[in-house]
Structures are given as structure tokens and as C-alpha cells.
N, C-alpha and C positions, 0 to 999 in steps of 0.2 A: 726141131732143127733150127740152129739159128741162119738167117740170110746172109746177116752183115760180117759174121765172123764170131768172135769173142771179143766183145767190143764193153769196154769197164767206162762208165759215168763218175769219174774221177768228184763230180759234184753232188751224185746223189745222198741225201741225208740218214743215211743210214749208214755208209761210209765215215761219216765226221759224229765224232760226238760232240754229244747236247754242249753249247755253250754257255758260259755262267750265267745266271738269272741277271738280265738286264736291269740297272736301276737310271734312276732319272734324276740329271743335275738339277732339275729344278724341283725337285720331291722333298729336300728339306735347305733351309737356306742355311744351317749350321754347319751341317755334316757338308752339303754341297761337293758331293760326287760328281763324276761331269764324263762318265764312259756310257751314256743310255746312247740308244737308238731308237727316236719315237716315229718310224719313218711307218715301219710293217705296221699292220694292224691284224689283226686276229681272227676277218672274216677271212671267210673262203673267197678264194680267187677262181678266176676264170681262164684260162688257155684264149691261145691265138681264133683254135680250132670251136671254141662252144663249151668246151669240155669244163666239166665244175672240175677244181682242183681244190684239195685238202690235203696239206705237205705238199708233196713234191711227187705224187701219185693220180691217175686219173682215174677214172673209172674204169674197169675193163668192159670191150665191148664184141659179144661171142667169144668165140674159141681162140684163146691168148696163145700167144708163144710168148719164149722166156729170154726176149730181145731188146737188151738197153738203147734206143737210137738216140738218147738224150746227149750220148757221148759224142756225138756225133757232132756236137755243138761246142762242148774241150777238147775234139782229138786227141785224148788220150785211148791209148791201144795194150794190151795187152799181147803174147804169142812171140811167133819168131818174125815175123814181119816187123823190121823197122820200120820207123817214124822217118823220113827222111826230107828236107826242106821241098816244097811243092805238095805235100799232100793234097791232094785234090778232090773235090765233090765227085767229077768223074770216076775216080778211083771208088768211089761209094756207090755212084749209080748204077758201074760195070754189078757189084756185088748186086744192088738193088734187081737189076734187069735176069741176072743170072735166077734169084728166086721168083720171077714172074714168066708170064708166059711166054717165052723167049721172047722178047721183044723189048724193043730198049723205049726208057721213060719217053712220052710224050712227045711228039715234038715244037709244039708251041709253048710247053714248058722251059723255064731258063736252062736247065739244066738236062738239054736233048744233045747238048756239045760233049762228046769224051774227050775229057782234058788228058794229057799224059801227065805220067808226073814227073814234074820238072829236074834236070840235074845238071842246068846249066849255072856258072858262078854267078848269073850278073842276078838272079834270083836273091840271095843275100845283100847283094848291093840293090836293088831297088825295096828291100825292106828296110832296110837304112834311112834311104832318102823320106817313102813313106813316112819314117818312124822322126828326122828330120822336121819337116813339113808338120805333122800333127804336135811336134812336144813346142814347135812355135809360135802356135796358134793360142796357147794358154801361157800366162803370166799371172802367176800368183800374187808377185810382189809388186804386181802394179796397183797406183793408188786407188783409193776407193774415192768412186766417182758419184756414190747416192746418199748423202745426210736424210737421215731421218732424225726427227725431232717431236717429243709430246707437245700437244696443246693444251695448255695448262684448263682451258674452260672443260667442262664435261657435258655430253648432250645425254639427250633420252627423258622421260617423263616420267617411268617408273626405276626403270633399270639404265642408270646411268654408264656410258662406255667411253673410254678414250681415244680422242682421235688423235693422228700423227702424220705432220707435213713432211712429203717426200718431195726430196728434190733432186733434181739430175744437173750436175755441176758441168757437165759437158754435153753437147748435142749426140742424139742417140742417134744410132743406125737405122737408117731406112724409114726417118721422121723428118717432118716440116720444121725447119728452124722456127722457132718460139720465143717471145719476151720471157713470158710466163713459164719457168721449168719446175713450177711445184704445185702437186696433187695433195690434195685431202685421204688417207685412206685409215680404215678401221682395223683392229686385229682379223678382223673376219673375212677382211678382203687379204688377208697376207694368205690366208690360211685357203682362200679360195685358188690364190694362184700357186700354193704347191699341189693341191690335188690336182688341180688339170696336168698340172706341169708330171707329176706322177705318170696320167693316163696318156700323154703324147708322147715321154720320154721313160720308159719303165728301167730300163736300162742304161740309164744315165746317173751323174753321181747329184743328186737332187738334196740339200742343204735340211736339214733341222729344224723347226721352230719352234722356239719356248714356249712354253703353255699360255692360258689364258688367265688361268688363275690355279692357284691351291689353295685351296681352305679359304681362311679369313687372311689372307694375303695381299688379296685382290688393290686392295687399294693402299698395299704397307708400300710406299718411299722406296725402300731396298729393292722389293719386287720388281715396281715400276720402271727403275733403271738398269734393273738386268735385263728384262724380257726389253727396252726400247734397246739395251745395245744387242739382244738376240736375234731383230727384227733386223736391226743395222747389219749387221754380220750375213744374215740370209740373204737379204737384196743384193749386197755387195756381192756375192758367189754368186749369185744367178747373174748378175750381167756380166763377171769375169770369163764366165763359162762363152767359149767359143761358139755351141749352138745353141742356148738355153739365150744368150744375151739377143738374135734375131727372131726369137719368137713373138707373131703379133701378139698374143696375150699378154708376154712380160713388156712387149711396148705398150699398149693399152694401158693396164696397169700403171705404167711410170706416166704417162701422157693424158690420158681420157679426164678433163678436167670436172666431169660429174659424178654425182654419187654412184661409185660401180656397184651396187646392189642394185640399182635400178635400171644400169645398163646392161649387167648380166639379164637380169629379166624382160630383158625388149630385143637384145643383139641376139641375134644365130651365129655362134663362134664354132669351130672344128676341134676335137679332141682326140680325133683320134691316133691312134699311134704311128711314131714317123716311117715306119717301116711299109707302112700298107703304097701300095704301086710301087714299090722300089726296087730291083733286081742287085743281087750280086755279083761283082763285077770276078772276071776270071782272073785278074791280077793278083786282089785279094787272095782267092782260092791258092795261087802261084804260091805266093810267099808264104803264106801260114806254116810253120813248123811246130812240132808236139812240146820245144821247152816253153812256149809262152802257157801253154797250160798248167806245164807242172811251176813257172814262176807263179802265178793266180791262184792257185793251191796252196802253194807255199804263204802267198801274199795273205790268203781266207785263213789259214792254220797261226800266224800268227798275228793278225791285228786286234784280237781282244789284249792280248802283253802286251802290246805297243799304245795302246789305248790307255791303259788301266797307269804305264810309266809315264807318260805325259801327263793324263792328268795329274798323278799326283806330282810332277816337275809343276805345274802349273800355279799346285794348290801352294809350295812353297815358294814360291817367285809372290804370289799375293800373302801370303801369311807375312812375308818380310814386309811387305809394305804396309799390312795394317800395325805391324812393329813399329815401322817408323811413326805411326801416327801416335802411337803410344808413348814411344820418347819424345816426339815433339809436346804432348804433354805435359811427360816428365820434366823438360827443359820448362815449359814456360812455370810450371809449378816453383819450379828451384829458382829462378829469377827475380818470382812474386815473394818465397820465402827469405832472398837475401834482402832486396828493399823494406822489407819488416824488420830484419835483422840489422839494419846498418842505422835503425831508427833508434833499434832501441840498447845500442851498444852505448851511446854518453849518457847513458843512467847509469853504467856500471864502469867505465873506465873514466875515473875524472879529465876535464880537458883545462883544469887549472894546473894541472902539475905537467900536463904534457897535451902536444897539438898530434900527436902519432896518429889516434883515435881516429881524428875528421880525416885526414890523410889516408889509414884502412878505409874507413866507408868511404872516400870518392874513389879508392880501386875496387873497392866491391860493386860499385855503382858500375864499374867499368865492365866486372864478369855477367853483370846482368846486362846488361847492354849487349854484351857477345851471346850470352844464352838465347837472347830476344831473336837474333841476328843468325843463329845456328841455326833455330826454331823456324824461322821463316823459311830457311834454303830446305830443311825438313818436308815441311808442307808442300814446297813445291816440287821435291824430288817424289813425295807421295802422290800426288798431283798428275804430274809427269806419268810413274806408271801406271796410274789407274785408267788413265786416258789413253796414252799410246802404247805402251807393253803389255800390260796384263789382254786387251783385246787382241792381240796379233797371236799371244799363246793359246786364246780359246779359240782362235779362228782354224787355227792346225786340228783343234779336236774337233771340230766342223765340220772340214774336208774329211776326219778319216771317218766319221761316221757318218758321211756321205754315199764314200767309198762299201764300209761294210754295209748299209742300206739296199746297194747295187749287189753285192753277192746274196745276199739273204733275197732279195726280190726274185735275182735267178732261179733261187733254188726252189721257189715256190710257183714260179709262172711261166719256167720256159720249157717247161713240158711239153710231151705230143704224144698221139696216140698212131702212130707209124705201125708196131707193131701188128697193134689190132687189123691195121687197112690192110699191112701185108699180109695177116691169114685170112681175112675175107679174100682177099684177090685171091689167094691158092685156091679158097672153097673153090670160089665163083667160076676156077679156072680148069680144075676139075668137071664141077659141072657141066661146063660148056663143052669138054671134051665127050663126056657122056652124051651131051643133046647129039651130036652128030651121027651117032650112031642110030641114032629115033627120030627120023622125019618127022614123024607127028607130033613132036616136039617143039620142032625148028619154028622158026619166025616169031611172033612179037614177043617171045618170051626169051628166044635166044638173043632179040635186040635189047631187052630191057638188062640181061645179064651181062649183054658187052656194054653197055653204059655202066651200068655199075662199074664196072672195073675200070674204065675209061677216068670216069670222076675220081676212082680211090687213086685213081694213079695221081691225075691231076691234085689230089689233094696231097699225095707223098709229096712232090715235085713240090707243090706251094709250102707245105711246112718244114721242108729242106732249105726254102730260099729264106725265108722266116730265123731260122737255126745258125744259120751263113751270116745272114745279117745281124742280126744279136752277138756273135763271135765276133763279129765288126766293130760293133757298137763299144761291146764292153772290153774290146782289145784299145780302143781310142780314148775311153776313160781310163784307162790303166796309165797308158803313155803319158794321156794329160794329169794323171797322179805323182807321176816322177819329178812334175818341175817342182811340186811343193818341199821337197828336198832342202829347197832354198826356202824357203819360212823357216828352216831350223837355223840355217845361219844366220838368216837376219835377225831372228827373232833373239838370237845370242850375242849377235855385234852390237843392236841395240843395249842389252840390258848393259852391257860392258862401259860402253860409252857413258849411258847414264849415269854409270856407278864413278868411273871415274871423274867425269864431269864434277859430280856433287862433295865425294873427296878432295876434288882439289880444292873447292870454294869451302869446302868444310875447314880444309889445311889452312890454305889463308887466314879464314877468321880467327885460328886457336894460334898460329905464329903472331898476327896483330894485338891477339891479348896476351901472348906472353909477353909482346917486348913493352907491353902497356904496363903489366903487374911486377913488371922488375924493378922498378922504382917503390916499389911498394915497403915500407916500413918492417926492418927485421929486428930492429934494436932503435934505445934512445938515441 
């Protein structure tokens, strides 16, 4: 029998099918696909609770009922009971308390309050302001405040590694103003502060990082400048990020001006996740309504297409510009071919019977002159987007595969094992009904069974608050997912401007050589 109702886990992985084999933008530098996610990795995870998790399953523990409480986490519902704005944990707990021995959750539990649910208006309006309030605390389109840059020397004795100067171009939050804003750090220290950053924020939208190396890559020039602008791109997100940018470790990180392999291994740092002491606030509870789950659904159901079309917008936005390098080529080729040609025209057109000849080669001299001139505004219009466009397009496939990182993590680690504790309690509660009937039963053995149940409860109550809060968590990155919106326009205003920018200086130069070549000799 189920406690909670018919309650459907709108997230669980067997609901969604398999998504396409992930591949990795940095796995060939030709082909240079760019929709991977190297966020998951492939061991088994661990629950809130201890609980080994493998998918999105835990172990069972004794006598199972066949009760999703993961849902409990997307509010989504199935039945004739609407979803109506205020759903409330209360509203959950009344069912919770109904399957236990009548007695309602704990009471030094957060959730010993029976919330009503709500159906007053101003319930929608204070989801507003909430909703307000969080999408203003993230700016995507503001500038990026960390250059990183290689150092061209290499250290190490056998195995030689690169190192890269970070610097923070503005004073950081909740740091000691400094002359000094730039740190020495290694790939291995990038790579140190996504994992922790992983283990305090699992449910946050936590950025990418290029690899290390592939193959004999390692040291190819190409590589070297992708993975330093991959490293630029990750720093820049995490401080953008309204709570990722006040954590000590990513200030450490930007600040600690010693080798951090050496301070990781002497500092005692905290990792663990933001959630622990935290309660759920009832306001939250108030507002939550069932379409932000089915938008997050929707949101999970299409972001591989939404991935897969950017990137490939992306690849064409960069294929034109390695075009331009190609005609710029082309042009100076054709410049270098007419000055050979203009040399060797008065071996073939006498200049005793006419002066026409010298007059053709000084306007030829003039279209190589404009080629040279084309060629240069070329280089710099390729220039231009290598440096500032093409990075702002990869930045968008950043974020969403930031974004999808945070669903796929859910799906594997925001498990609980509720059911399980709910049919131990029925045992337990049984039982104890039977003790009373047998005095010679009663005492340390009746008290050891009312603890037990006491804890299970106390353990529902805690991984309800846990479930609440994740709901939180990733309802706050979702919000802050919507301002990126605006990367697609800018990132389009920009290419526009460039382009017309470079046309019009392209149009100038070809109007100054026509009125140049109209003088140019068409008869004796």
C-alpha cells in the first residue's frame, strides 16, 4: 500500500530514454564536436543518507513497498488531486503521519508545522518577486573579470607542465585589497577546484573543463590555446555565479599567492555540501507550484537538440572565419602574382611605339596596393572573431552543459531510501503493538523499538528537508539559466556589427580603387 498516494518521479531514469552517446569537443581537434558533458563520471555515487547509489536506485533495505518519494523532490503527481499553487511539505507530512503510528513527524523536526495549502493570490506574487530578486543576482553578459594567460617557461624535471598566470582585474568579495592580483596556478589546480566545487555544490550549474591532454597533443600550439581559453571560460563562470563566486576556496584559489598543492596539503578546508544545517524555509514550500517541474522536464527532454544546434551554429560562425584567413591568403597571393606580372609585361608590349604599358603596370601596382589593404582589414576582422566572438559562442555551450551536468547529477544522487524507513516503521509499529499485550516483553526491548522508530522518523524528516532544499537549489539555477537568453542576442548583435563594420571599410577600399583604375588606359 502506498503511504504517499500515487505519486510518479517525473525524473526517474527509466521514465527518459537513454540519451545520445556523449562525445567530447576536445576528442578530435578536426572534427571538434562541442555537445559532451565531462562533468559525471562513471563511479558510483553516494546519497545524502550513506546509501551506495548505482543509477538512480539504492539498495533495498528489508521489506520494500513500491513507493516513489523521489517525487517528492519535482512535485509532480499523478490522480485527481490537483497540483495547485502552495503545495506544501505539510500536505506530504499529513500523508506521511497518516502511515505511521498516528502520530505526527517529530517535533523538533523542521517539518512538525502543518502547513495548509495555500490559496491566497499574493502567493503568486511573492513567487514573482522571489523569482525577481534571484534572475538579478546573475549577469551573464557582464565582463569577465579573470585573464588567464600561459607562461611560456615549462617546469618539472621529468615531466614537464604548464603553468598559467590568473589574475583578478577587480577586487574580490570578502578579500583584503591587494597590489598583487595574480596567482601562479597549474592545470591540476583548475581541476582541484571543480571537484570540491562538485562536492559543496552538487546541484549547482558547475562549468566544464578541457582536458589535460589527448594523445600527442599535449604540447601541439592548437591544443595549448584551446584548453587556455577553456580554463579562461571556467574561471570566468564560477565567479559570475552568484554563490560559486563567495566561496573561500574559489577565493583561495584566485588569491593564495603559494603553490596550492602545498597548501591544499597543510590547510584543513570544508567540502562539505551547502545544504547540511540548513532548513527549509515555509515561504519556499508556499510558492512552489507543479508547472516549474513540468518546465525542468521539458527543459531535461530538450537540451541535447538545443546543444547539438548550437554547436553546430558555432562550428559555422568559426569555419567563416578560418574562410577569411583563406582569402586573406588568396588576396595577398594575387598581389604578389600581379607585381611579377607588371614586371614582366615590357618584355612583351613595346614601350617605344607606346607609353600605355608603364601606365597599365602603375594601376596594377595600385590593385595590389588595395589587395595588400583588403588583406590586412581581413586579418583583423579574423582576429577580431577569434578573440571576441567565437569565445562568447562557446561560452553559451558552457552554460548549457553546465545546466545539463546539474540534471544528470540529480538523477543519480538525489535519491533516498524513505520507503524503506517507512515499512520499517509499520514493522516496528506493529510490533510494539503486539509487546503490549506481553509484559514480559515490555521494557528495554520496547525502548530499543521506540527508538528505532523515533530515528527513522527523524531520518524521514531530515531527508524531506534535504529534497526541499535541492528543489531550491536547482529551481535557483534554473532562474539563473534564463538570463543567458541574452548571450544569444548579444552574441548575434555582436557578429552583425563586426560584419558590417569590416564591409563598410572593405566598401571604401574597392570604391577608392575604382575611382583609382578609371584612369587606367583602354585605347591609344
Amino acid at each position: 500500500m502506498s503511504l504517499f498516494g500515487d505519486l510518479e518521479d517525473p525524473w526517474r531514469s527509466e521514465q527518459i530514454s537513454g540519451p545520445p552517446a556523449a562525445q567530447n569537443e576536445w576528442a578530435s581537434l578536426s572534427a571538434d564536436p562541442l555537445t559532451s558533458s565531462g562533468i559525471l563520471q562513471g563511479d558510483a555515487r553516494t546519497s545524502s543518507n550513506g546509501a551506495l547509489l548505482r543509477g538512480s536506485h539504492n539498495e533495498s533495505i528489508g521489506p520494500s513497498v513500491q513507493l516513489d518519494t523521489s517525487s517528492l523532490i519535482m512535485g509532480q503527481q499523478t490522480g485527481t488531486t490537483p497540483a495547485n499553487w502552495g503545495d506544501s511539505l505539510g500536505d506530504v507530512n499529513n500523508q506521511v503521519s497518516r502511515g505511521l503510528s498516528k502520530g505526527d513527524m517529530l517535533t523538533e523536526t523542521p517539518f512538525a508545522e502543518s502547513t495548509s495549502r495555500s490559496t491566497q493570490p499574493n502567493t503568486k506574487e511573492d513567487y514573482e518577486i522571489w523569482l525577481s530578486e534571484v534572475r538579478k543576482a546573475y549577469n551573464p553578459l557582464s565582463a569577465d573579470i579573470i585573464m588567464v594567460e600561459e607562461i611560456p617557461e615549462r617546469e618539472g624535471l621529468l615531466f614537464k607542465h604548464t603553468n598559467y598566470l590568473v589574475r583578478h582585474l577587480v577586487e574580490l568579495p570578502n578579500t583584503e585589497p591587494t597590489s598583487d592580483k595574480s596567482v601562479v596556478r597549474r592545470y591540476s589546480d583548475f581541476v582541484w577546484l571543480q571537484e570540491v566545487l562538485l562536492k559543496k555544490y552538487p546541484f549547482r550549474m558547475i562549468p566544464d573543463l578541457p582536458p589535460k591532454k589527448i594523445g600527442s597533443h599535449n604540447a601541439d600550439s592548437v591544443f595549448l590555446i584551446k584548453r587556455l581559453n577553456g580554463l579562461s571560460r571556467f574561471i570566468n563562470l564560477v565567479v559570475k555565479h552568484p554563490v560559486l563566486k563567495t566561496d573561500d576556496l574559489v577565493l583561495t584559489f584566485l588569491t593564495v599567492p603559494t603553490d596550492l598543492l602545498g597548501w591544499r596539503k597543510n590547510a584543513s578546508y570544508d567540502t562539505t555540501d551547502e545544504f547540511t544545517d540548513k532548513k527549509i524555509g515555509i515561504p519556499f514550500i508556499k510558492m512552489w507550484h507543479k508547472e516549474l517541474a513540468d518546465r525542468w522536464n521539458e527543459a531535461d527532454s530538450s537540451i541535447d537538440t538545443l546543444l547539438d544546434l548550437w554547436a553546430k551554429i558555432t562550428i559555422l560562425v568559426e569555419r567563416y572565419e578560418k574562410r577569411m584567413k583563406f582569402i586573406s591568403q588568396d588576396r595577398a597571393l594575387l598581389a604578389s602574382m600581379l607585381d611579377d606580372f607588371a614586371k614582366n609585361t615590357p618584355r612583351i608590349y613595346s614601350s617605344e611605339t607606346s607609353t600605355t604599358v608603364h601606365e597599365i603596370n602603375d594601376h596594377l601596382g595600385m590593385v595590389s596596393k588595395h589587395l595588400n589593404s583588403c588583406n590586412n582589414l581581413t586579418l583583423f576582422e579574423s582576429q577580431e572573431m577569434s578573440k571576441e566572438l567565437s569565445p562568447r559562442f562557446r561560452t553559451f555551450i558552457d552554460i548549457v552543459l553546465a545546466l545539463k551536468g546539474l540534471f544528470e547529477r540529480y538523477k543519480i544522487m538525489a535519491g533516498n531510501n524513505v520507503p524503506q524507513l517507512q515499512r520499517r516503521i509499520e514493522l516496528s509499529t506493529e510490533r510494539m503493538e503486539l509487546m503490549k499485550d506481553k509484559p514480559d516483553l515490555r521494557g528495554a526491548e520496547y525502548d530499543k523499538v521506540k527508538q528505532s522508530i523515533q530515528r527513522d522518523r527523524r531520518s524521514i524528516a531530515q531527508q524531506m528537508n534535504k529534497s526541499w532544499l535541492v528543489r531550491e537549489c536547482i529551481l535557483e539555477e534554473y532562474v539563473h539559466f534564463q538570463e543567458t537568453q541574452f548571450l544569444i542576442t548579444d552574441n548575434f548583435q555582436r557578429w552583425a556589427k563586426l560584419n558590417m563594420n569590416y564591409m563598410e571599410l572593405n566598401s571604401n577600399e574597392w570604391e577608392k580603387l575604382l575611382d583609382s583604375i578609371q584612369s587606367m588606359p583602354t585605347s591609344r
